[in-house]
C-alpha positions, -999 to 999 in steps of 0.1 A, spaced: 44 -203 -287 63 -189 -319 32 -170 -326 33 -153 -296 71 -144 -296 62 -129 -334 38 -109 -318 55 -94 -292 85 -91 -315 64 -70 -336 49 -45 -304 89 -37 -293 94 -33 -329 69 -8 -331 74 8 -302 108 17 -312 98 29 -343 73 51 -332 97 64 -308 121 75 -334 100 91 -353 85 110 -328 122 117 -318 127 135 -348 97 157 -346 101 192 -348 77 223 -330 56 238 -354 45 277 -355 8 268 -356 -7 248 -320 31 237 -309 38 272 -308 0 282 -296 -5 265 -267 29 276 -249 12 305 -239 -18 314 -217 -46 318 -244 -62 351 -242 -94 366 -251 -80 394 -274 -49 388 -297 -39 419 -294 -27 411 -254 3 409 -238 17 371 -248 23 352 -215 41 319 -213 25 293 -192 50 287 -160 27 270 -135 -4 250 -130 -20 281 -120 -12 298 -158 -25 264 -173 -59 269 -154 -65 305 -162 -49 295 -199 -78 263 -200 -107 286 -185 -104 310 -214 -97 281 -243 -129 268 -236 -148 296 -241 -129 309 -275 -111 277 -293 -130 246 -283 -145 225 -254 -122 195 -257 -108 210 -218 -92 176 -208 -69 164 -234 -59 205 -241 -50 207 -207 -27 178 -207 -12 189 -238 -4 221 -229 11 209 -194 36 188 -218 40 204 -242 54 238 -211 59 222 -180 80 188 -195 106 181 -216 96 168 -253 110 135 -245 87 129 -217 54 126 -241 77 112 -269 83 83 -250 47 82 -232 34 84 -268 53 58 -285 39 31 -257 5 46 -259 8 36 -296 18 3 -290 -7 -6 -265 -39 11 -290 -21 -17 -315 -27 -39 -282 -61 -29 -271 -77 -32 -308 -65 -66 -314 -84 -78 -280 -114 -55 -288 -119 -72 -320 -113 -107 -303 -88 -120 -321 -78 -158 -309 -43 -162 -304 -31 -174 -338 -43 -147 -351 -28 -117 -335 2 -112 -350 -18 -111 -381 -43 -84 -363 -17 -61 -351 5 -61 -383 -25 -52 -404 -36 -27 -377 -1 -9 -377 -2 -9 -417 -36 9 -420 -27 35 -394 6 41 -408 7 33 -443 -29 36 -454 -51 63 -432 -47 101 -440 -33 129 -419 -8 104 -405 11 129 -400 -11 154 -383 -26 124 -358 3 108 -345 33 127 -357 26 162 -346 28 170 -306 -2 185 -307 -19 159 -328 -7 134 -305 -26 145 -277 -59 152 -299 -56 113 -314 -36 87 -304 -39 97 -267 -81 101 -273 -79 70 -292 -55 51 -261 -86 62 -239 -112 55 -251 -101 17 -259 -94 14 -226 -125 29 -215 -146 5 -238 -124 -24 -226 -131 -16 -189 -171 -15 -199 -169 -54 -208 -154 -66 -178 -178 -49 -157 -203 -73 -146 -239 -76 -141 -237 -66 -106 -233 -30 -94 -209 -21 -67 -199 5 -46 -163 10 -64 -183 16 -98 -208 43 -81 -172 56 -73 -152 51 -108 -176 60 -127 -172 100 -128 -136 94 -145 -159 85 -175 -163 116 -177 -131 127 -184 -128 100 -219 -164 114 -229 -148 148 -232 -120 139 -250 -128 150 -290 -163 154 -301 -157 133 -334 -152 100 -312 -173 113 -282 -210 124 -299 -206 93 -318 -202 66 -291 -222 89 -268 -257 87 -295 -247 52 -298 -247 45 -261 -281 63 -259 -296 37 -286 -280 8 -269 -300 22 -233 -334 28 -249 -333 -6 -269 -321 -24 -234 -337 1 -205 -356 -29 -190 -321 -45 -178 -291 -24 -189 -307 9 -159 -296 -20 -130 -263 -26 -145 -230 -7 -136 -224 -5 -175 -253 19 -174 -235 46 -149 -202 46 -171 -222 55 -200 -240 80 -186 -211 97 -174 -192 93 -207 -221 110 -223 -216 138 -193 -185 141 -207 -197 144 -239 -220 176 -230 -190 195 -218 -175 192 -245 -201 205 -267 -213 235 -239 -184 249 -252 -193 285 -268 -164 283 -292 -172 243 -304 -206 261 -324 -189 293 -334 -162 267 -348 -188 245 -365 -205 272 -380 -177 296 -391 -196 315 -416 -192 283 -443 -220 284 -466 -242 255 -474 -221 248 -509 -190 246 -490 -198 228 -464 -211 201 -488 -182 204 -511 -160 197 -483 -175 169 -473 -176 156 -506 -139 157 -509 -130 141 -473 -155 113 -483 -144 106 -517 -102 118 -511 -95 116 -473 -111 86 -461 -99 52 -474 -104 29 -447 -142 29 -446 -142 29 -482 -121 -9 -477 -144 -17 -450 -173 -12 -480 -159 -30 -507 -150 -61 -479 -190 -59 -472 -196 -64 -509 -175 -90 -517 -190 -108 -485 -224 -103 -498 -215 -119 -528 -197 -147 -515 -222 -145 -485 -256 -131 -482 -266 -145 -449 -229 -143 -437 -231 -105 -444 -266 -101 -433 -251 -117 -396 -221 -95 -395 -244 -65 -399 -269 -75 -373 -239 -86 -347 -220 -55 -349 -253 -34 -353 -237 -10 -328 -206 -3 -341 -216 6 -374 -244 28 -361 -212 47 -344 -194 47 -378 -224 58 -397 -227 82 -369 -192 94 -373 -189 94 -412 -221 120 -410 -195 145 -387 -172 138 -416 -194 151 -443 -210 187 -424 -179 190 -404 -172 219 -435 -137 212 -428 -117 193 -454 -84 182 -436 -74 146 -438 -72 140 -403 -112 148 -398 -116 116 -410 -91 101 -385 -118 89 -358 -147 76 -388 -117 52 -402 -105 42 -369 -136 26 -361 -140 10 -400 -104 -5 -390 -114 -22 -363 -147 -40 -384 -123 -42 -413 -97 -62 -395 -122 -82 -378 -138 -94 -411 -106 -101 -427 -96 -122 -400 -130 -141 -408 -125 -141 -442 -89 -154 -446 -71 -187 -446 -44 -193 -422 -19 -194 -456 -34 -159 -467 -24 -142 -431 13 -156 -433 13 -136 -466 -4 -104 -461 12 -102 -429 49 -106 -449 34 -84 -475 22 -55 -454 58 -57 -430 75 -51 -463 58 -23 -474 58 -9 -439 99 -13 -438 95 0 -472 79 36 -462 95 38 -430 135 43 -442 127 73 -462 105 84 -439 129 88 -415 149 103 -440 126 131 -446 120 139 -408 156 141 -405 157 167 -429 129 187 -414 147 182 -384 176 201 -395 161 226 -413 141 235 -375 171 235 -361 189 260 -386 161 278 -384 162 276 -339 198 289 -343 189 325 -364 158 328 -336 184 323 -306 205 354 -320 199 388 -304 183 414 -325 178 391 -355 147 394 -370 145 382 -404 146 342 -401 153 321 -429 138 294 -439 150 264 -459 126 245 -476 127 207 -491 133 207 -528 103 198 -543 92 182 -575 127 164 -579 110 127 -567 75 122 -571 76 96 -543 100 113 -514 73 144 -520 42 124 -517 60 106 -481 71 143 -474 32 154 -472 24 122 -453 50 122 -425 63 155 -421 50 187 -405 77 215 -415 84 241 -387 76 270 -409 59 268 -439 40 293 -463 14 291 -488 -26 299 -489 -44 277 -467 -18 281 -440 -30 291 -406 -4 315 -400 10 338 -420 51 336 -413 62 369 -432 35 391 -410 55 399 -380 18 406 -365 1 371 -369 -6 362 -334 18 326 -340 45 348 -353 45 370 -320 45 337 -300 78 331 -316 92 361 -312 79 358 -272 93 328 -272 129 338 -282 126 375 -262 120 395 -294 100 422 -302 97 412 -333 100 381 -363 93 375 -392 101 341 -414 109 345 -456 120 312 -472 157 312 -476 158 318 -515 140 349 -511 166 363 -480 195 353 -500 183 374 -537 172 405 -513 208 403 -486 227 399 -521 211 421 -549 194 454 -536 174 457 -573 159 421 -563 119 420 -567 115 453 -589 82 436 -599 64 409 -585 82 373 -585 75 339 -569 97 320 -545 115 291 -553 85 270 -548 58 290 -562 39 299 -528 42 337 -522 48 368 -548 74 395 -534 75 428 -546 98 462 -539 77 487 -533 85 526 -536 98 542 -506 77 551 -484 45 531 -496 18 519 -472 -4 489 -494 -44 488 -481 -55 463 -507 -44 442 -529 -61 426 -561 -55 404 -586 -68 413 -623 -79 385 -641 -82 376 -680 -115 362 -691 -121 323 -690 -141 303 -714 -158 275 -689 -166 251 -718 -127 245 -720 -124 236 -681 -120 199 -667 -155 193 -648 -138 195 -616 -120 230 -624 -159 242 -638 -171 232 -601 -151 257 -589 -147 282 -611 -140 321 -603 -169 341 -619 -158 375 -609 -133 394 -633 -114 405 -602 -99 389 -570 -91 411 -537 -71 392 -517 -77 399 -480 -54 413 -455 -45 387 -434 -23 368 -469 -2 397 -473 22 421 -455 51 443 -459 83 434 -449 112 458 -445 144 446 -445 180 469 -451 156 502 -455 137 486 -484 105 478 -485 87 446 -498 50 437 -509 50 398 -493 19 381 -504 4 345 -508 -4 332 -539 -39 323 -546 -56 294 -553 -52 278 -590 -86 289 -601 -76 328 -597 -38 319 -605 -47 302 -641 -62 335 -651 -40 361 -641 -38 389 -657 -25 418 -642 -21 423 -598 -27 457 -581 -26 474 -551 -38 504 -539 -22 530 -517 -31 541 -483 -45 576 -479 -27 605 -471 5 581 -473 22 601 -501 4 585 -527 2 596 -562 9 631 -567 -1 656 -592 37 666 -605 43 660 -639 68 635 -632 43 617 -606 58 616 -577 60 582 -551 71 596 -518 104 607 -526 110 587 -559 107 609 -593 92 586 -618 93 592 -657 66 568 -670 89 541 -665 88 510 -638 118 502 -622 128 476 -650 117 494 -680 80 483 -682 52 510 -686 36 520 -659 0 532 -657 -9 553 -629 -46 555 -617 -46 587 -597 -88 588 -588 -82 554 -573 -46 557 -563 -38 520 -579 -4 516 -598 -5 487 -622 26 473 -641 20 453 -671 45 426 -679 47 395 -694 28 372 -666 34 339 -681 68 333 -664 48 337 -629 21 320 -635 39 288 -643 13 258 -633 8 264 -601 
């Protein structure tokens, strides 16, 4: 009876603490931002803001066909995340994570004693131990795509024991609604749906007359509509060559997943102890870990290497791993590792709240500037970073900043074109927005020489540079000093730049004008180009008053002697219109 007051102790425990964090979540400009508005066929559209059903409809018709086919679980996300308040699916999503804790301990058939034990070791490799935590359940829009997929489908394969042998009318009826899980997120859904097909051809003699049989079917249905989605193979294909692809699943196998890789060395140390134990673990659960194996495979061609790809292969090695240790364990060893992992759960949980609390305030500075008319120029305050080794490596686990900026983001923030940046603007009734971290706003509002050559922000994610008056930039490169490959780590040889020069392409950089000055705005690339830099360039659009042919070489309307704006030479290219300004690049290339 104690047991079982623990246990529910633990579920309102957890339920309250997944409520406050997902209190203190804060809209992001990427799919928070996105899926406010009908989605369109053409960027380049009018922006409408979903108002009504009949918005969401037309807004769902047209994601299908150019983002992806998972139609159900968008559609209730967008009809949230516009037609509710945020506290509606807070709340709904703070039980739904209690009652997958719920769910998994009876799908793995843990006895009574035992699931306190279950559920705290559950809750610790979700939270603590599994990647893209933050991305899966602490991100609106990963909320919807995850937990909610994975609150479904345990329900739907807890429905499919208690089924019977006997089919009835009210399954013949019921049974379509399958079709609604089996659509949910083609990493869970093509895995149980080839599994189910196995199970059916290894049992078609009995399983065609049982009502388990029409749920699957459906489920698989489901499946199929997801995947007819034209966009789900353009996505899947996106130009990624072989070599990428396979590097990228290299590094979510060997980086991003760590649950399945528990789940393996449990299996070897029950082999050891074991064979014949092992041997029977593998043939009883035959199923499941055809689904995992089924799922890991997605992992590794997905040609995607974001943590939370791996979010659906680990879920189901949690549930075998959890079910093995329960095996495996004494009664003595439970009491402990369940006191172990509570610790290190309350342990990461303070300063995680910590953290969202400051990215909480930070969105809300930010809301303020975007509610005043006319403003345009947002700024944005970023963490400090590289003061504690520890809050930064919680920060990237458990927060999702409202604006961030850097290479592999998906939006651009300084480009007052990207299509999320003219959501926000939308949003707030501008024409126009752009965002610039807050130590860049405050050297341009406060020194008007500021950025006379290229420089990095605080945190060493984008270059700004003044340009000349009147300048229009059409590419941008980055000239790089040679590299001798024999001195590289093995892992920096892998992916090594060859090429002596690096264009970067238009959709990293833009010019933003702010006070009647103009500035160059531009990411910095990845490590490999940044460890050789040499020299960066950019090339003037024709006909845009480029380089002239007075003596004095004329920029628009600024007379120039031979001189940059500091001091430093300048050599001027005229047959290819490039200017390049050679200074001392050590003190930008720092070690990024």
């Amino acid at each position: 009876m104690s047991g079982n007051r623990h246990y529910l102790s633990f579920l309102v425990l957890s339920a309250l603490g997944m409520l406050w964090l997902q209190w203190l979540d804060a809209p992001t400009l990427s799919d928070d931002m996105a899926y406010r508005f009908v989605w369109q066929s053409d960027e380049e559209e009018a922006l409408t803001m979903v108002s009504s059903i009949s918005d969401l409809l037309q807004s769902q018709w047209v994601h299908y066909q150019i983002v992806n086919g998972r139609w159900v679980f968008h559609t209730l996300g967008q009809f949230f995340l516009c037609l509710t308040s945020p506290v509606v699916y807070q709340v709904i999503s703070a039980l739904m994570y209690v009652m997958v804790l719920m769910m998994s301990v009876q799908l793995i058939g843990a006895h009574q004693r035992d699931r306190l034990f279950a559920a705290v070791s559950i809750c610790f490799l979700l939270f603590v131990v599994s990647s893209g935590v933050s991305t899966t359940m602490l991100w609106s829009m990963g909320t919807f795509n995850y937990l909610w997929v994975t609150f479904f489908t345990l329900l739907f394969l807890l429905s499919l024991r208690r089924l019977g042998k006997e089919t009835k009318t009210v399954h013949w009826l019921i049974a379509p609604l399958s079709l609604l899980v089996g659509n949910s997120h083609e990493a869970i859904s093509l895995p149980i749906s080839i599994t189910f097909m196995v199970y059916i051809l290894n049992n078609r003699k009995t399983v065609v007359h049982q009502p388990v049989f029409l749920f699957m079917v459906w489920y698989i249905a489901g499946m199929f509509t997801c995947l007819a989605s034209p966009a789900l193979w353009l996505r899947a294909d996106g130009g990624i060559t072989l070599f990428s692809r396979l590097l990228s699943g290299v590094v979510n196998i060997v980086f991003n997943l760590k649950i399945s890789w528990l789940l393996l060395l449990t299996l070897i140390y029950l082999f050891i102890k074991d064979k014949s134990h092992c041997k029977l673990e593998l043939k009883q659960n035959r199923y499941v870990y055809l689904c995992l194996t089924i799922a890991l495979g997605i992992v590794f061609l997905c040609g995607t290497n974001l943590d939370r790809v791996v979010f659906f292969a680990d879920f189901i090695a949690l549930l075998l791993l959890v079910r093995l240790w329960i095996v495996l364990s004494t009664d003595r060893w439970k009491t402990r590792v369940t006191i172990f992992f509570s610790v290190i759960m309350f342990t990461v949980y303070v300063p995680v709240v910590v953290l969202r609390q400051q990215n909480i305030d930070c969105y809300r500075y930010i809301s303020a500037q975007m509610q005043q008319p006319g403003k345009e120029l947002i700024s944005v305050r970023q963490p400090p970073v590289g003061t504690n080794v520890v809050m930064d490596y919680l920060r990237r686990r458990y927060v999702n900043p409202t604006a961030e900026f850097g290479f592999y983001c998906c939006y651009m923030a300084f480009n007052a074109e990207d299509i999320n940046m003219r959501e926000a603007a939308a949003l707030y009734g501008k024409s126009r927005m752009v965002f610039l971290p807050e130590d860049v706003v405050s050297r341009i509002a406060t020194d008007s020489t500021a950025y006379r050559h290229y420089e990095q922000d605080e945190h060493q994610k984008l270059f700004v540079w003044r340009l000349p008056e009147g300048t229009a930039v059409k590419r941008l490169r980055f000239l790089l000093k040679p590299e001798d490959p024999s001195t590289l780590l093995p892992h920096q040889r892998l992916l090594a730049y060859r090429a002596d020069t690096y264009e970067l392409d238009d959709y990293r950089y833009s010019i933003v004008n702010v006070s009647g000055r103009s500035y160059l705005v531009f990411t910095c690339p990845t490590t490999n180009i940044m460890r050789r830099l040499g020299d960066i360039v950019y090339d003037v659009c024709d006909g845009n008053r480029g380089v002239g042919d007075s003596d004095g070489k004329r920029y628009g309307d600024h007379q120039f002697d031979g001189k940059a704006f500091g001091g430093e030479e300048v050599q001027v290219d005229e047959a290819n219109e490039e200017v390049v300004i050679d200074i001392d690049t050590e003190r930008v290339v720092a070690d990024v």
